[in-house]
C-alpha positions in Angstrom: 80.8 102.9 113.6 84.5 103.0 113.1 84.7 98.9 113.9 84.0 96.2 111.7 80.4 94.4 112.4 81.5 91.9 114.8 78.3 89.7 113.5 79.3 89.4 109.8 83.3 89.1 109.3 82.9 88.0 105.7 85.3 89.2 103.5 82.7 91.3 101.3 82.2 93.2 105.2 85.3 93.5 105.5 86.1 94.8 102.1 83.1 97.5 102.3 84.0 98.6 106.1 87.3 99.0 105.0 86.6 101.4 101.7 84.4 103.5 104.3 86.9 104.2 107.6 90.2 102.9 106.2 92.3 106.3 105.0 95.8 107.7 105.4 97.4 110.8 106.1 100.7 109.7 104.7 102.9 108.5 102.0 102.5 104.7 101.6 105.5 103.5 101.2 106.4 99.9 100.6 103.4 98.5 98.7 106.0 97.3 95.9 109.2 97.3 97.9 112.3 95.9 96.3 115.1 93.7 98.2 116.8 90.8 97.6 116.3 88.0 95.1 115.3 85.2 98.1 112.6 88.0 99.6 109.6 86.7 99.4 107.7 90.2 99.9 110.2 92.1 97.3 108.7 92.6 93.7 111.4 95.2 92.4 115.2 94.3 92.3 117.9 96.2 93.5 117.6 98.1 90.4 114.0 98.9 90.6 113.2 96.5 87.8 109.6 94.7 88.6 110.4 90.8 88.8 108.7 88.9 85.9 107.7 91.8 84.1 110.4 93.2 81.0 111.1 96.7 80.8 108.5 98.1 83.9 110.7 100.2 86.7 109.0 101.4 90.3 110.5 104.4 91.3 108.3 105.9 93.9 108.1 105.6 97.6 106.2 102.2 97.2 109.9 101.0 96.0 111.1 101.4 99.8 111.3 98.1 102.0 110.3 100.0 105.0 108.5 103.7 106.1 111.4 106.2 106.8 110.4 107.8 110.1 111.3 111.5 108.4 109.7 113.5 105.6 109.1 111.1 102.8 110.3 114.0 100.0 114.1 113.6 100.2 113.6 109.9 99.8 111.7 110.4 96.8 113.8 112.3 95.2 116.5 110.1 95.5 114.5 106.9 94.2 113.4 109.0 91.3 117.3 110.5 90.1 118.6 106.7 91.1 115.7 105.1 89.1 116.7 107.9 86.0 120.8 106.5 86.6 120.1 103.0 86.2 117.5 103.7 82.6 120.0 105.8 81.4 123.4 103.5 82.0 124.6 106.1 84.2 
C-alpha cells in the first residue's frame, strides 16, 4: 500500500510507512541550507560555517537554499572549490 494507514496516524506509523515507500531518485539538496543570519531555516552562514558549532563546514548540495532545476554536479562542484577558498583564506 503506497498510503499511510488512514486508521493509525501515529507518529511511530508514520515513521515506519515512511522508511518503507518514502525514496528519492535525486540529489537532496537543502537539508542544511545556509542564508542569512535572521533565517530561521538556515544552519550554515554565508561561508558555509554550521551556526553554533566551531570549526564544522557543509559543503555539499545540502548547503543550497533551494533544488536547482538543472544537473545538481556543476553546483557541487562549485560549493566544494568555494568551500576549499574560504578554509584556505583564499
Amino acid at each position: 500500500m503506497g498510503i499511510p494507514d488512514p486508521a493509525d496516524s501515529s507518529d511511530e506509523a508514520l515513521r515506519e510507512h515512511c522508511r518503507r515507500f518514502v525514496k528519492t531518485n535525486y540529489h537532496p539538496s537543502g537539508t542544511c541550507r545556509m542564508g542569512a543570519r535572521n533565517d530561521p531555516k538556515a544552519v550554515l552562514d554565508p561561508r558555509l560555517r554550521v551556526r553554533g558549532v566551531e570549526r564544522l563546514r557543509v559543503c555539499d548540495l545540502s548547503a543550497m537554499p533551494n533544488i536547482n532545476a538543472g544537473n545538481t554536479n556543476a553546483p557541487a562542484l562549485m560549493l566544494g572549490a568555494r568551500c576549499a577558498e574560504f578554509i584556505i583564506g583564499a
